[in-house]
C-alpha positions as CSV (number, residue, x, y, z in Angstrom):
1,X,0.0,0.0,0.0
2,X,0.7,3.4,-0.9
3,X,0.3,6.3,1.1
4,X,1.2,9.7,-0.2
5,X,-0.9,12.0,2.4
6,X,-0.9,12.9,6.0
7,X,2.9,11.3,6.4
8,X,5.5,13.2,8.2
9,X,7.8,15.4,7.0
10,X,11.0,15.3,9.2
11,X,10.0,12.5,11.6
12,X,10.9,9.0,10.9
13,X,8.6,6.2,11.8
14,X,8.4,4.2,14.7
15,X,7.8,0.3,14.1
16,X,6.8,-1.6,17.1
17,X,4.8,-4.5,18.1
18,X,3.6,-5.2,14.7
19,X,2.6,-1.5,14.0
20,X,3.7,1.1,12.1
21,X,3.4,4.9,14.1
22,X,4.0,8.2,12.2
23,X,2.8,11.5,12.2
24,X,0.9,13.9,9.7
25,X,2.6,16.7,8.6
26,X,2.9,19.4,11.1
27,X,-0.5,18.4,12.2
28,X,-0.9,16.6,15.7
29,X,-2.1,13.4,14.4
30,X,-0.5,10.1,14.9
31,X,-1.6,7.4,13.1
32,X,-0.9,3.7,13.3
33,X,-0.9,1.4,10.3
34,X,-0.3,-2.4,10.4
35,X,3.8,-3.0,9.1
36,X,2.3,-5.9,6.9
37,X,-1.0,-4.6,5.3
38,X,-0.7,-1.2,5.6
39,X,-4.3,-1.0,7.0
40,X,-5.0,1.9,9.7
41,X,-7.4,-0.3,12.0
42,X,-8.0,3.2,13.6
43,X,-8.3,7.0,12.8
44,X,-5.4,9.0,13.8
45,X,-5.2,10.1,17.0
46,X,-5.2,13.8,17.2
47,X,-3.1,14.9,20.3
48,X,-3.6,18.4,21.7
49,X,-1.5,20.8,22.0
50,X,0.7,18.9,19.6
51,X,1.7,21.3,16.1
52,X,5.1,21.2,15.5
53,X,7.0,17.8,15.7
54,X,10.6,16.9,14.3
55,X,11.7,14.1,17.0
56,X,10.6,11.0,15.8
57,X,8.2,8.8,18.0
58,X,9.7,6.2,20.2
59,X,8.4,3.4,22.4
60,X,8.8,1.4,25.3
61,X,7.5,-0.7,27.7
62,X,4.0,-0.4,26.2
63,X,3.9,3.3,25.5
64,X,4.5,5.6,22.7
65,X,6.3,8.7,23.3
66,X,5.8,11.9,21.0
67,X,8.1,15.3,22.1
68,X,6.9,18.5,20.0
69,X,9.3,21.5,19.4
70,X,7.8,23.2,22.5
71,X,8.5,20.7,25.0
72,X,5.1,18.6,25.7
73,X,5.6,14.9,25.7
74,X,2.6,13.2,25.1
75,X,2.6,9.3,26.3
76,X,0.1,7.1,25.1
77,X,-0.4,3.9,26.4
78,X,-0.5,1.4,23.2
79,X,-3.4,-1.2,22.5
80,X,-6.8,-1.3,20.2
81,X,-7.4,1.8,20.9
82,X,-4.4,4.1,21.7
83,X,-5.1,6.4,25.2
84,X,-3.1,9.3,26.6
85,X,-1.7,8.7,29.8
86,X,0.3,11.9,30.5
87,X,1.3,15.1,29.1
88,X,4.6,16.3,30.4
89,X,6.0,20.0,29.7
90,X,9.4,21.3,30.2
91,X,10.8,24.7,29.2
92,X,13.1,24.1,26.3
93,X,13.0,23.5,22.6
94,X,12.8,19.9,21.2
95,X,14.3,18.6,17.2
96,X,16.0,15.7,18.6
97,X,14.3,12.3,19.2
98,X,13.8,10.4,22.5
99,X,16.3,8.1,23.3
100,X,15.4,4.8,25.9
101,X,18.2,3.2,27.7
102,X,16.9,0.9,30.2
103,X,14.6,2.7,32.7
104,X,15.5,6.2,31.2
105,X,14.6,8.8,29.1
106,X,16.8,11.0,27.5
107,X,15.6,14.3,26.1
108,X,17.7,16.5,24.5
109,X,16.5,20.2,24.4
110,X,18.2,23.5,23.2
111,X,19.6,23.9,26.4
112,X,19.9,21.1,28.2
113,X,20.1,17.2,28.0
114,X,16.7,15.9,30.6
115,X,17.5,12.4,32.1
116,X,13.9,11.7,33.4
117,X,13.5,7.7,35.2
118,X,11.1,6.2,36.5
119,X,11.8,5.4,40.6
């Protein structure tokens, strides 16, 4: 399958459990395909407050992660039906993705580099 609309323009796309994550372009939507079919079993998600996006989506532990350029993190909770579970600002600028090293989560802002764990 095809798809030549609502597809990101400077994220990448995150591939886990089966499913394909990506954003539409500059619009606060993720959508989730499935990697073999290409079907979206779902409408995209449309995550407030969410405009301007160039880190890419990343997962873990059963949640997606989206950073915007203004600093909210949105964490979804994966499943049928993806559900937000927090929204999480901090005062910097984000382009850079996530990165997950074990119980971590590395932010890197225009600033400063966030280390956030979970206890």
């Amino acid at each position: 399958m095809v798809r030549r609309r609502a597809t990101p323009y400077v994220p990448s796309l995150l591939l886990d459990r089966g499913s394909l994550y990506f954003l539409h372009h500059y619009q606060g939507f993720l959508a989730r395909v499935d990697a073999r079919t290409g079907v979206e079993p779902k409408r995209a998600l449309r995550l407030e407050g969410v405009d301007d996006v160039y880190a890419s989506p990343v997962a873990a532990a059963g949640r997606v992660y989206v950073t915007d350029r203004s600093g909210l993190t949105v964490v979804l909770e994966q499943g049928d039906e993806l559900s937000v579970l927090a929204r999480n600002q901090l005062d910097d600028s984000f382009s850079a993705s996530a990165a997950l090293v074990g119980r971590e989560l590395f932010l890197r802002g225009e600033r400063f580099l966030y280390c956030l764990t979970q206890l």
